[in-house]
N, CA, C and O of each residue as an XYZ file, in Angstrom:
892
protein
N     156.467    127.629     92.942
C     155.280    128.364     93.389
C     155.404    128.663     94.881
O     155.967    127.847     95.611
N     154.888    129.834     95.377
C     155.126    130.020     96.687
C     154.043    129.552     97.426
O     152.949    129.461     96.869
N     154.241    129.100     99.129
C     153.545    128.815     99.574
C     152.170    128.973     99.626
O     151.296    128.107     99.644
N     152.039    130.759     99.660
C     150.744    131.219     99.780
C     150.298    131.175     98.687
O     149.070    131.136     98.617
N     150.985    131.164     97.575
C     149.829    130.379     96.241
C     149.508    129.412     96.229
O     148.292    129.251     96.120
N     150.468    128.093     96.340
C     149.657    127.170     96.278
C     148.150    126.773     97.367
O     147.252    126.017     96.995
N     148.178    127.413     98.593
C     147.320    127.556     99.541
C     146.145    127.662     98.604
O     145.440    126.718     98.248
N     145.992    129.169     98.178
C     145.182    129.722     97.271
C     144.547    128.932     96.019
O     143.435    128.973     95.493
N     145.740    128.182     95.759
C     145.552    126.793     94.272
C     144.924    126.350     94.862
O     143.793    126.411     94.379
N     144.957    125.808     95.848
C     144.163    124.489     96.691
C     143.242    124.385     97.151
O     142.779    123.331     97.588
N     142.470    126.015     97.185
C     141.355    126.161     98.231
C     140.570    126.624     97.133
O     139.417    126.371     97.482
N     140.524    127.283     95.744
C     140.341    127.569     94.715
C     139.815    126.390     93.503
O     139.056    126.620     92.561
N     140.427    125.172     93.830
C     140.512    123.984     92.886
C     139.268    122.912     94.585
O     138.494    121.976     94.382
N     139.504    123.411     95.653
C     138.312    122.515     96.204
C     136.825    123.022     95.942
O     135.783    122.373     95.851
N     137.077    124.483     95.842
C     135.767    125.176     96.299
C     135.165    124.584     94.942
O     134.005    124.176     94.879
N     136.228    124.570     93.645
C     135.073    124.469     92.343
C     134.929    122.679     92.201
O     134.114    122.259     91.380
N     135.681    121.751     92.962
C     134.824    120.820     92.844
C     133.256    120.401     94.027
O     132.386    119.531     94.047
N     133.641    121.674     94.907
C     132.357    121.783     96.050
C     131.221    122.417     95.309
O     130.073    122.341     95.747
N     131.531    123.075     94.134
C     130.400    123.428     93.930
C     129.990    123.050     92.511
O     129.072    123.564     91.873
N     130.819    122.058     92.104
C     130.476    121.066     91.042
C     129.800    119.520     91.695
O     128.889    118.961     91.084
N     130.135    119.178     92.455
C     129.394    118.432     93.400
C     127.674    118.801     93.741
O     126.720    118.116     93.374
N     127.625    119.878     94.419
C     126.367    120.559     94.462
C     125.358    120.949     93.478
O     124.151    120.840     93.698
N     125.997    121.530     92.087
C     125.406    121.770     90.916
C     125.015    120.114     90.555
O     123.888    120.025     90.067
N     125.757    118.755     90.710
C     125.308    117.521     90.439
C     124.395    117.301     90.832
O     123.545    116.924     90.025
N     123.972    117.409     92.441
C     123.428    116.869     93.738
C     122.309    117.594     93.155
O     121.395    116.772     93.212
N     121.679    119.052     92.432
C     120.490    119.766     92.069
C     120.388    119.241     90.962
O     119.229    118.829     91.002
N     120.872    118.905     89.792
C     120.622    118.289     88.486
C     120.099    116.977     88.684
O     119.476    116.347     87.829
N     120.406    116.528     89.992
C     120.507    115.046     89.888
C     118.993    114.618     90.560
O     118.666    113.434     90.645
N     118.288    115.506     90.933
C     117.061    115.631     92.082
C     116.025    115.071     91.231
O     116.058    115.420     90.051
N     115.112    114.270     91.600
C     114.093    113.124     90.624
C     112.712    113.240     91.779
O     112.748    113.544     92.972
N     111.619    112.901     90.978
C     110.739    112.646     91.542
C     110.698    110.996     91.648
O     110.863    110.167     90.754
N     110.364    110.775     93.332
C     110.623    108.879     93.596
C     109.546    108.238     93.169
O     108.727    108.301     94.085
N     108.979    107.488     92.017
C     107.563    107.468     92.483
C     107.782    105.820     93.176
O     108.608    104.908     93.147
N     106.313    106.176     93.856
C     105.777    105.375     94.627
C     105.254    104.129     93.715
O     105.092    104.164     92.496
N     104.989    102.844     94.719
C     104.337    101.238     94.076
C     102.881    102.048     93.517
O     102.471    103.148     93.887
N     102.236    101.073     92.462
C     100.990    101.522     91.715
C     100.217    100.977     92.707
O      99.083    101.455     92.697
N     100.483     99.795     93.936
C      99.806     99.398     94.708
C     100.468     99.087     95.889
O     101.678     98.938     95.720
N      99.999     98.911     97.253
C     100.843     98.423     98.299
C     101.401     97.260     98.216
O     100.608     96.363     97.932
N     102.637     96.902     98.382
C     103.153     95.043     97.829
C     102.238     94.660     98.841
O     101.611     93.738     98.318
N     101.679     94.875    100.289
C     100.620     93.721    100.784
C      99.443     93.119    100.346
O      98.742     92.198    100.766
N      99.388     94.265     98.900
C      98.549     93.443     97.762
C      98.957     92.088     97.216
O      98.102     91.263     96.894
N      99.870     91.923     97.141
C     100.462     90.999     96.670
C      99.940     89.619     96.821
O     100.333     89.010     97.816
N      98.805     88.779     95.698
C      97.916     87.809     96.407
C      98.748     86.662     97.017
O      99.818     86.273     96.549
N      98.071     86.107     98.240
C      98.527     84.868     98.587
C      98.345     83.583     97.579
O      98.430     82.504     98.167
N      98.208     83.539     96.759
C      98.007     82.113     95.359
C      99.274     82.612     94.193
O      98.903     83.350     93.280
N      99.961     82.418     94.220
C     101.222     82.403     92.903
C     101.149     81.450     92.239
O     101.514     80.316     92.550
N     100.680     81.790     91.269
C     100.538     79.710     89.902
C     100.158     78.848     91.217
O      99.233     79.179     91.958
N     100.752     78.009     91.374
C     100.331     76.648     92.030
C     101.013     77.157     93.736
O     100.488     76.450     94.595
N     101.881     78.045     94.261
C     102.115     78.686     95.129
C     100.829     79.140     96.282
O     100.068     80.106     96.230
N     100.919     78.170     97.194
C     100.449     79.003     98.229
C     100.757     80.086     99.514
O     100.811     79.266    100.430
N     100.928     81.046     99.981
C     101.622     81.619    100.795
C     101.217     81.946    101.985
O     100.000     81.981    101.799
N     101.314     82.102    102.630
C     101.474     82.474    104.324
C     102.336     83.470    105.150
O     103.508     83.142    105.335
N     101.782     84.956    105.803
C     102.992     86.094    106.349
C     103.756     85.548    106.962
O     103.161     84.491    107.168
N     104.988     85.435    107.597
C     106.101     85.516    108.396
C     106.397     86.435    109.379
O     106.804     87.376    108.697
N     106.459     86.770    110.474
C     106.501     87.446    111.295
C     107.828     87.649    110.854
O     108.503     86.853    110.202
N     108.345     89.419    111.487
C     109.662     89.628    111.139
C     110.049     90.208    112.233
O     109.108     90.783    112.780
N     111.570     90.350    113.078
C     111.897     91.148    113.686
C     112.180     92.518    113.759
O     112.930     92.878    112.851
N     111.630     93.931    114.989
C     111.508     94.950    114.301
C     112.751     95.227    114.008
O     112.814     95.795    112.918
N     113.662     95.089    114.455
C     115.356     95.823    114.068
C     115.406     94.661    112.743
O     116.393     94.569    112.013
N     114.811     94.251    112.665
C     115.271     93.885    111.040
C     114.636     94.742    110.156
O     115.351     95.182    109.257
N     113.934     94.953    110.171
C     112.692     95.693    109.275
C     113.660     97.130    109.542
O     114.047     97.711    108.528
N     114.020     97.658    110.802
C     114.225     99.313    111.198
C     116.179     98.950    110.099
O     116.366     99.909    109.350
N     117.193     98.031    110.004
C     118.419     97.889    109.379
C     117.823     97.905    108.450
O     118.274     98.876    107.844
N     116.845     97.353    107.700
C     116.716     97.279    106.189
C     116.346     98.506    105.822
O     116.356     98.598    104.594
N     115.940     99.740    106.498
C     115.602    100.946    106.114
C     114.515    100.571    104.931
O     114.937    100.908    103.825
N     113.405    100.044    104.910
C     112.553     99.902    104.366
C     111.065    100.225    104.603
O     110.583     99.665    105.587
N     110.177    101.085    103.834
C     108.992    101.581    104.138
C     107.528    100.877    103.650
O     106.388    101.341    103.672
N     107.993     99.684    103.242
C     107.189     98.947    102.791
C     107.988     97.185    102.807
O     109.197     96.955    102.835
N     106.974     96.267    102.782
C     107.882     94.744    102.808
C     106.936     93.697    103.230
O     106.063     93.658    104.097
N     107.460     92.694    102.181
C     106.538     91.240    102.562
C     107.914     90.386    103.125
O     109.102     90.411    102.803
N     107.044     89.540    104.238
C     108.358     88.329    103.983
C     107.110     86.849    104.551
O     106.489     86.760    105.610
N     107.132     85.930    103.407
C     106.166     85.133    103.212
C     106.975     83.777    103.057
O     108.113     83.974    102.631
N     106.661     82.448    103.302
C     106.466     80.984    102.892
C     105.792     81.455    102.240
O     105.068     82.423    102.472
N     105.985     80.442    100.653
C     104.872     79.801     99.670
C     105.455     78.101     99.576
O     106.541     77.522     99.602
N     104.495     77.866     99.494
C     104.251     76.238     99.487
C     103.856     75.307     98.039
O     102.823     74.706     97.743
N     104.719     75.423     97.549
C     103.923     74.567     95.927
C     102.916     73.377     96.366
O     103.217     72.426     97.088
N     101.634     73.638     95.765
C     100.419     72.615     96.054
C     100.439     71.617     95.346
O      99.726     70.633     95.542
N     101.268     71.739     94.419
C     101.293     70.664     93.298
C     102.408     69.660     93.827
O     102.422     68.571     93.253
N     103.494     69.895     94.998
C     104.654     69.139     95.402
C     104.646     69.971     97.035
O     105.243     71.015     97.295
N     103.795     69.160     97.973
C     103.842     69.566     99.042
C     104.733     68.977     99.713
O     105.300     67.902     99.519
N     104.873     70.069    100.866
C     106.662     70.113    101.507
C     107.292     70.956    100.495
O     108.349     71.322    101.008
N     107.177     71.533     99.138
C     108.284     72.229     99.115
C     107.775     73.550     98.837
O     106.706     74.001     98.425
N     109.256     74.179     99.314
C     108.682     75.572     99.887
C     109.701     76.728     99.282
O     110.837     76.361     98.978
N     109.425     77.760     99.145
C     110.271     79.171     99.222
C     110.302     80.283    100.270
O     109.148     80.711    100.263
N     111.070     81.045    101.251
C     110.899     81.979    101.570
C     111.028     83.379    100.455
O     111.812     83.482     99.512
N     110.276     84.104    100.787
C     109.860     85.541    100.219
C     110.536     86.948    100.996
O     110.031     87.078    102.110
N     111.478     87.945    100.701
C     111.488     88.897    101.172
C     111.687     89.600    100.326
O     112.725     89.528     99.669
N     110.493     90.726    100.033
C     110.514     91.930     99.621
C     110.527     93.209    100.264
O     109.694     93.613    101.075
N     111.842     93.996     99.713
C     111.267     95.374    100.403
C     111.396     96.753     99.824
O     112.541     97.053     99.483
N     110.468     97.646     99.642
C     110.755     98.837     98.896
C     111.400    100.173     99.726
O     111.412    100.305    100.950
N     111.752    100.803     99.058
C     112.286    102.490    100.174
C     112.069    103.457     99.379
O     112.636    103.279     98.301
N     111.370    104.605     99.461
C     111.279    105.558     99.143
C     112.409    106.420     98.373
O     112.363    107.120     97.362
N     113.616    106.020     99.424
C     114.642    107.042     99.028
C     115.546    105.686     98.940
O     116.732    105.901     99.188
N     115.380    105.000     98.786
C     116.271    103.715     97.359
C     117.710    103.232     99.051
O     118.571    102.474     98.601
N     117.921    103.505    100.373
C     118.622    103.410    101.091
C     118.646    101.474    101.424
O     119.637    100.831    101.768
N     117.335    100.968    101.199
C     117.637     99.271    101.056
C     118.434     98.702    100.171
O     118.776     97.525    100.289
N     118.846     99.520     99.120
C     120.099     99.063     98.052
C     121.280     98.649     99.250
O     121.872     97.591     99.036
N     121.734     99.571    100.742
C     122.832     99.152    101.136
C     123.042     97.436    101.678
O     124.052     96.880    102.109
N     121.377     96.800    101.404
C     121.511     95.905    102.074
C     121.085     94.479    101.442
O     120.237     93.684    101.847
N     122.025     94.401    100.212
C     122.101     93.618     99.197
C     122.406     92.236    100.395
O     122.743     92.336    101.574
N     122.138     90.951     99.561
C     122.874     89.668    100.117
C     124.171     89.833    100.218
O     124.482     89.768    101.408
N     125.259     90.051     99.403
C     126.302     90.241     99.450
C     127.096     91.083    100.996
O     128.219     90.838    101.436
N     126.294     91.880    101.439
C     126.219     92.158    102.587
C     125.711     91.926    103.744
O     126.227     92.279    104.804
N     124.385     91.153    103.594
C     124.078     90.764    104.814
C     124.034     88.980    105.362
O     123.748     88.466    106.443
N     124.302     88.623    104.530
C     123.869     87.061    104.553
C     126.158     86.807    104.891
O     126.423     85.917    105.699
N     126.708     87.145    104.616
C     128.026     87.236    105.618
C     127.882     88.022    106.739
O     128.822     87.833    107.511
N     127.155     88.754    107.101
C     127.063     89.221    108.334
C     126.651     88.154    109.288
O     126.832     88.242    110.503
N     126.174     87.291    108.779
C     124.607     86.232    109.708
C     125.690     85.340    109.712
O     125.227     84.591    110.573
N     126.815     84.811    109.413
C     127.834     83.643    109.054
C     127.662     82.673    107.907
O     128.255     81.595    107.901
N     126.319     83.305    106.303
C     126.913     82.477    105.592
C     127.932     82.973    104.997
O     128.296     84.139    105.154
N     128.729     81.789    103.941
C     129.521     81.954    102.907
C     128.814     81.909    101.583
O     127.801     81.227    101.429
N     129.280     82.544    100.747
C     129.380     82.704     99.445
C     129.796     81.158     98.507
O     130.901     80.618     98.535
N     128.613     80.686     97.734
C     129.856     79.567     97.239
C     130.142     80.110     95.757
O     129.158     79.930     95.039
N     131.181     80.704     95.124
C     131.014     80.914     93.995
C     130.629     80.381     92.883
O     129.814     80.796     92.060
N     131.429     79.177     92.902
C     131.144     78.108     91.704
C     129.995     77.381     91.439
O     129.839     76.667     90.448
N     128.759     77.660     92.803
C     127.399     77.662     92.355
C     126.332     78.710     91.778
O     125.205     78.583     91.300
N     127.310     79.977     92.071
C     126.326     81.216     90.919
C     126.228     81.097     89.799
O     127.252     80.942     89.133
N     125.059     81.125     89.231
C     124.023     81.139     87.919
C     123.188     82.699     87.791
O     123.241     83.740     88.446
N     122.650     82.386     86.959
C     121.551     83.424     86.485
C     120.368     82.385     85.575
O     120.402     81.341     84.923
N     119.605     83.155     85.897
C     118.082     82.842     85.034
C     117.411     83.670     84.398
O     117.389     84.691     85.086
N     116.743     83.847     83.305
C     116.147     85.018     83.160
C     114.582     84.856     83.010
O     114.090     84.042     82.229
N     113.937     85.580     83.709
C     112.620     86.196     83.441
C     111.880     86.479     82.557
O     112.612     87.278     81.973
N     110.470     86.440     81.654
C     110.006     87.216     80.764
C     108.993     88.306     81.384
O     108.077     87.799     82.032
N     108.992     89.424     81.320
C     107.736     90.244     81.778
C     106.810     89.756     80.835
O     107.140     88.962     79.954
N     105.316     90.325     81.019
C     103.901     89.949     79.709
C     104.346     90.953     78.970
O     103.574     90.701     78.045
N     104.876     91.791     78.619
C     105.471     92.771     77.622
C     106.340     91.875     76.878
O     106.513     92.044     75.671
N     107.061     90.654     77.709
C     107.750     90.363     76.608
C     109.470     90.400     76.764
O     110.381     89.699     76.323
N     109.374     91.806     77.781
C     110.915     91.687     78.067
C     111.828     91.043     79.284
O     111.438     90.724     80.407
N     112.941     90.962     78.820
C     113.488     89.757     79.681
C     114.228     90.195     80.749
O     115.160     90.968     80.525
N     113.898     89.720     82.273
C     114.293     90.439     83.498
C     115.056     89.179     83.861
O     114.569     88.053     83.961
N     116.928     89.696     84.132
C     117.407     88.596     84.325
C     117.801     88.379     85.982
O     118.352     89.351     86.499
N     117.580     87.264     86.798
C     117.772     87.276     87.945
C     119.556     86.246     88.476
O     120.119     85.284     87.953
N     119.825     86.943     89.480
C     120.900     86.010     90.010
C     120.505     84.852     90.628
O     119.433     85.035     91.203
N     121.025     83.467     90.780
C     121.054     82.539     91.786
C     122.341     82.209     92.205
O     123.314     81.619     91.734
N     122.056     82.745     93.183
C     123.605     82.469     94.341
C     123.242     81.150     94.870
O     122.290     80.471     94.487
N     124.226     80.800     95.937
C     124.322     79.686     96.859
C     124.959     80.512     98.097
O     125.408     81.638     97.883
N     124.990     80.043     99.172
C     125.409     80.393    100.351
C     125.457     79.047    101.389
O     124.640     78.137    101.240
N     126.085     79.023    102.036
C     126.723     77.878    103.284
C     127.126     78.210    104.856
O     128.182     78.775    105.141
N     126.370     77.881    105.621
C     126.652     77.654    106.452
C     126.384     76.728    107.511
O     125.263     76.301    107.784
N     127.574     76.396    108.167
C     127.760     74.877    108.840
C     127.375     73.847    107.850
O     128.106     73.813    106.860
N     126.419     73.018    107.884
C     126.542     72.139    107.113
C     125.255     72.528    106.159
O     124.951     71.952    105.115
N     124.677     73.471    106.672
C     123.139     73.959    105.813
C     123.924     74.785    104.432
O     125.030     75.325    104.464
N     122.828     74.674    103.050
C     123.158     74.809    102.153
C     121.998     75.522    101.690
O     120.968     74.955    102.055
N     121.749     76.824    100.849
C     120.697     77.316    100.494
C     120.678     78.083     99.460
O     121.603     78.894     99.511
N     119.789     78.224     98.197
C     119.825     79.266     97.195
C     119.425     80.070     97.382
O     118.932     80.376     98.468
N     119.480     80.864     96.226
C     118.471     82.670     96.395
C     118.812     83.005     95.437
O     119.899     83.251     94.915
N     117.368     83.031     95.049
C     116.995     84.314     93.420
C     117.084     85.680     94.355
O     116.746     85.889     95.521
N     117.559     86.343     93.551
C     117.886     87.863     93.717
C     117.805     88.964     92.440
O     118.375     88.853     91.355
N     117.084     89.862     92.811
C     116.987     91.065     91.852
C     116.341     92.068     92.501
O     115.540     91.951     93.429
N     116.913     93.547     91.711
C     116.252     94.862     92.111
C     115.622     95.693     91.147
O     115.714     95.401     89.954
N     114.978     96.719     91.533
C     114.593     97.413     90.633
C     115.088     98.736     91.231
O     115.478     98.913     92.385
N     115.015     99.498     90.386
C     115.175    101.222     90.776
C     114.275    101.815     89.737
O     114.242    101.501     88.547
N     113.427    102.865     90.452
C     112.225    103.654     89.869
C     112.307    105.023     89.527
O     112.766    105.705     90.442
N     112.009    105.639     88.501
C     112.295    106.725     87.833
C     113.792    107.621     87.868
O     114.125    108.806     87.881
N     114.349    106.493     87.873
C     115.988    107.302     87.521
C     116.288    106.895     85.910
O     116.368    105.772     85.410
N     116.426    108.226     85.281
C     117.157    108.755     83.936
C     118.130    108.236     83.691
O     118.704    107.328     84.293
N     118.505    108.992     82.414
C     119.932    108.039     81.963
C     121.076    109.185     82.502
O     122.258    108.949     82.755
N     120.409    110.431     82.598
C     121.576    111.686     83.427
C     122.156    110.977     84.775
O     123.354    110.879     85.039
N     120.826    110.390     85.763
C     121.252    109.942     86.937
C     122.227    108.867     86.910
O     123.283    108.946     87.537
N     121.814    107.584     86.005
C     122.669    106.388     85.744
C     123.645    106.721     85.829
O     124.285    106.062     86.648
N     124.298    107.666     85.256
C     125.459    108.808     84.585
C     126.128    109.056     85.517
O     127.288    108.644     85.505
N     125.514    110.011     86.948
C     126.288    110.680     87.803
C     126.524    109.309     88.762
O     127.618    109.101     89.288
N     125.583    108.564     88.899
C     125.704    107.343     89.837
C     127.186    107.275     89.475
O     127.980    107.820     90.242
N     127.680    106.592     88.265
C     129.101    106.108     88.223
C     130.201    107.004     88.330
O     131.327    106.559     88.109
N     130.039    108.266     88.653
C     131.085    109.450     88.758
C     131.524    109.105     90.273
O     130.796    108.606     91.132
N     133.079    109.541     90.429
C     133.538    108.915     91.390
C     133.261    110.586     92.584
O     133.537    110.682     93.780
N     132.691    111.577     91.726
C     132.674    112.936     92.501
C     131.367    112.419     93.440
O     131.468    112.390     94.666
N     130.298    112.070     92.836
C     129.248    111.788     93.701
C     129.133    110.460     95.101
O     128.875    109.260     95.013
N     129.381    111.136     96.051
C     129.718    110.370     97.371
C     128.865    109.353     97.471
O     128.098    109.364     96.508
N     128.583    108.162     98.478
C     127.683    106.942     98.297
C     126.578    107.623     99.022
O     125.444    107.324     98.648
N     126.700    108.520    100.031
C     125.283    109.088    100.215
C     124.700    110.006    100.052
O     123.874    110.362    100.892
N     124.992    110.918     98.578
C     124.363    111.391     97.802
C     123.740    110.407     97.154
O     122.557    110.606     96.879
N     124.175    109.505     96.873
C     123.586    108.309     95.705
C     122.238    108.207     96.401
O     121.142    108.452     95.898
N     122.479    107.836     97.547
C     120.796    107.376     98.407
C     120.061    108.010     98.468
O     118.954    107.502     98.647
N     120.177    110.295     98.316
C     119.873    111.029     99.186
C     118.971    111.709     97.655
O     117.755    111.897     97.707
N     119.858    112.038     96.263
C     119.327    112.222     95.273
C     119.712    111.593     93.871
O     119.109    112.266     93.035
N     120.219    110.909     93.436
C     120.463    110.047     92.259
C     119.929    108.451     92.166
O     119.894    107.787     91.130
N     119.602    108.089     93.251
C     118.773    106.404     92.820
C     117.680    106.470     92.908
O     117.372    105.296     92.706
N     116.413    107.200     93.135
C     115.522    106.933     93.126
C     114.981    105.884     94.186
O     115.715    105.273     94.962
N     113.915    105.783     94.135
C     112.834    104.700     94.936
C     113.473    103.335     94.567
O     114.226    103.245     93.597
N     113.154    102.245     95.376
C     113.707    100.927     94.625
C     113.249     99.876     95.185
O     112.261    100.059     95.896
N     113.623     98.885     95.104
C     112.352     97.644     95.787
C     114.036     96.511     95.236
O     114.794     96.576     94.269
N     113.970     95.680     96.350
C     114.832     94.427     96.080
C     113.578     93.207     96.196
O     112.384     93.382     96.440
N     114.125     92.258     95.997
C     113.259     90.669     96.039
C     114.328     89.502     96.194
O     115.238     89.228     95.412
N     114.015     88.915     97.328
C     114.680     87.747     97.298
C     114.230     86.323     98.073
O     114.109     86.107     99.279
N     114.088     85.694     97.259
C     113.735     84.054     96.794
C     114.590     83.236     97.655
O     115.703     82.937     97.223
N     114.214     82.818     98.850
C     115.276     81.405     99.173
C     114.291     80.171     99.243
O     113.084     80.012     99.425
N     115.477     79.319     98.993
C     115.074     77.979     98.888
C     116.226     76.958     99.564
O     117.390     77.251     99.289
N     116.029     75.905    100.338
C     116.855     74.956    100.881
C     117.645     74.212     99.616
O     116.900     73.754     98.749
N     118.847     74.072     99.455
C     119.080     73.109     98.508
C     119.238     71.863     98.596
O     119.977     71.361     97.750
N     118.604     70.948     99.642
C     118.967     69.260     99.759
C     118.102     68.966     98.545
O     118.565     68.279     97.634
N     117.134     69.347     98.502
C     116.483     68.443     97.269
C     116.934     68.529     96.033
O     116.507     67.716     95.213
N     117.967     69.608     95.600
C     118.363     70.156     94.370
C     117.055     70.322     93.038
O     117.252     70.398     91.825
N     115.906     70.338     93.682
C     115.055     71.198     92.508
C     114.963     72.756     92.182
O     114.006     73.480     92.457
N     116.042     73.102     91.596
C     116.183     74.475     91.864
C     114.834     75.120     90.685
O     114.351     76.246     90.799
N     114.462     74.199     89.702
C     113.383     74.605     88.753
C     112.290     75.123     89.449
O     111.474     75.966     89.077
N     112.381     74.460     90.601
C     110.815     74.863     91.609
C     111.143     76.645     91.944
O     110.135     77.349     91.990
N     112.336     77.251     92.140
C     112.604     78.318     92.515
C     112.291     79.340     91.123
O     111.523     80.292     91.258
N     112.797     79.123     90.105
C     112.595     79.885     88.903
C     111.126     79.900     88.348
O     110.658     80.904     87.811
N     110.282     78.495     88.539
C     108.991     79.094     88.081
C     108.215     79.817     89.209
O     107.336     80.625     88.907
N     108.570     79.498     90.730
C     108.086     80.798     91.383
C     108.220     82.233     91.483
O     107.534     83.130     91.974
N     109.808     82.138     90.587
C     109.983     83.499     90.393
C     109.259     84.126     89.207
O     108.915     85.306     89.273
N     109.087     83.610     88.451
C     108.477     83.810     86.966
C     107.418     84.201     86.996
O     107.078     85.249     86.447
N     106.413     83.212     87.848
C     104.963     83.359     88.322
C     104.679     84.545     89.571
O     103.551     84.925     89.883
N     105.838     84.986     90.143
C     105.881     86.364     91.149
C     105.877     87.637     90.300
O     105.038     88.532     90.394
N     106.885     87.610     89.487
C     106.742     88.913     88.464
C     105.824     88.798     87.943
O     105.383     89.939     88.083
N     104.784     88.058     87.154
C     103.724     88.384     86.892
C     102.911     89.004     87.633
O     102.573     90.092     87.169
N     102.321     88.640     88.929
C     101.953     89.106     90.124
C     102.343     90.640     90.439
O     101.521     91.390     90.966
N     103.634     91.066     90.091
C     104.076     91.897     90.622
C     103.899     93.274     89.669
O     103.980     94.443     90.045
N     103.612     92.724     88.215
C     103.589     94.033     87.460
C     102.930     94.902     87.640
O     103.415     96.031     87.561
N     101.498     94.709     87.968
C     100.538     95.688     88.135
C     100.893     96.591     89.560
O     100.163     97.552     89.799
N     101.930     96.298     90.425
C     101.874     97.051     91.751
C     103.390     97.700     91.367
O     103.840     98.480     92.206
N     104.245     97.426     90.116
C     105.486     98.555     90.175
C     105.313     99.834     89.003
O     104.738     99.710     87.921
N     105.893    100.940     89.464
C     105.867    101.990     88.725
C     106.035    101.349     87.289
O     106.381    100.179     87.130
N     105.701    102.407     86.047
C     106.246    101.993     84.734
C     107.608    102.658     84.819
O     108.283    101.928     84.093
N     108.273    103.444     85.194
C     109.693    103.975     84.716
C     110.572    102.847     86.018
O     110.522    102.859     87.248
N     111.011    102.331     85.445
C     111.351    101.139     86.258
C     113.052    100.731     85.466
O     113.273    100.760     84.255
N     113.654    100.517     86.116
C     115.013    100.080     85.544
C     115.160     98.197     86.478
O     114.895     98.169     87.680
N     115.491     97.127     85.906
C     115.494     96.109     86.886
C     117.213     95.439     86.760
O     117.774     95.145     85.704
N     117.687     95.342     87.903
C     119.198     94.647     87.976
C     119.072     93.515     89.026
O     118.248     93.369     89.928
N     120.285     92.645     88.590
C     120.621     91.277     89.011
C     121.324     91.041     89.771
O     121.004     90.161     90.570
N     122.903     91.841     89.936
C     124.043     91.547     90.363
C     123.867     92.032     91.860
O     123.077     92.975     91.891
N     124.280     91.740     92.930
C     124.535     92.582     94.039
C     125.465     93.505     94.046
O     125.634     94.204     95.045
């Protein structure tokens, strides 16, 4: 083939995946919806859980790219002294997905311990079962869990679809294919090793939480 064809091949074979890209990026366009309520609804009493706000730093709040967010102590009344931290946060345009644990909790200097990841699962009052991760993480000599899970809001099974296409770039994903989304994550100290205290607060939070998330709701575990 001569030079100036293949030129022509090449600029011919980009333009139609530029504008197979683009035809995605318009197919792929969703309405985000919004919480049924503000999470600062979110009551301070969880089952036997009492809670209290947390002040947060603003460049934490402005990295998490988040437009909504709790970050709370709850205190089990039934076993005082023990406690959970709370951070929730939702985004409009789903951009807090970049800032899974897996990414930020090695940024801060913990480690990952593998051979302490589990899962638990959830029941919604519907009945269905929302399964959550429990990691471990380490650093220096401190040791700590975390329930973890997300949701993503009114994305289709078309979007699910293009999400895994390797044509659609990671910030198209944020910009039109994920939808709205909300993460949650549960820490707890592990010296006492009652990790049961962490799962029925999580159990007793999703209840709490149904009435303030959209119904077209998809929920994941993994980071």
């Amino acid at each position: 083939m001569k030079p100036q064809a293949r030129v022509i091949l090449s600029i011919a074979m980009l333009s139609s995946g530029l504008i197979a890209h683009a035809a995605l990026e318009r197919a792929a366009r969703i309405d985000r919806p919004k919480l049924n309520q503000p999470l600062a609804s979110l009551p301070m009493v969880i089952g036997d859980w009492l809670g209290s706000d947390e002040p947060i730093a603003e460049d934490v709040v402005e990295r998490a790219q988040t437009d909504e967010y709790i970050n709370r102590v709850y205190e089990n009344q039934s076993s005082p002294g023990q406690k959970v931290s709370l951070w929730i946060n939702y985004s409009n345009t789903g951009l807090n997905l970049r800032h899974s644990p897996e990414v930020c909790l090695p940024s801060s200097g913990w480690e990952r311990i593998e051979s302490m990841q589990a899962t638990a699962e959830l029941k919604e009052t519907s009945g269905m079962a929302v399964p959550i991760s429990i990691l471990a993480y380490s650093k220096d000599s401190a040791l700590q869990r975390l329930g973890f899970w997300y949701y993503i809001f009114g994305e289709g099974k078309v979007h699910k679809a293009i999400r895994n296409l390797p044509i659609t770039s990671r910030s198209s994903h944020g910009r039109t294919t994920r939808g709205s989304s909300m993460t949650i994550e549960i820490f707890r100290p592990q010296e006492d090793g009652q990790n049961e205290l962490m799962t029925d607060f999580a159990q007793n939070l999703l209840k709490e939480l149904e009435p303030i998330l959209p119904a077209g709701r998809d929920a994941y575990f993994r980071p």
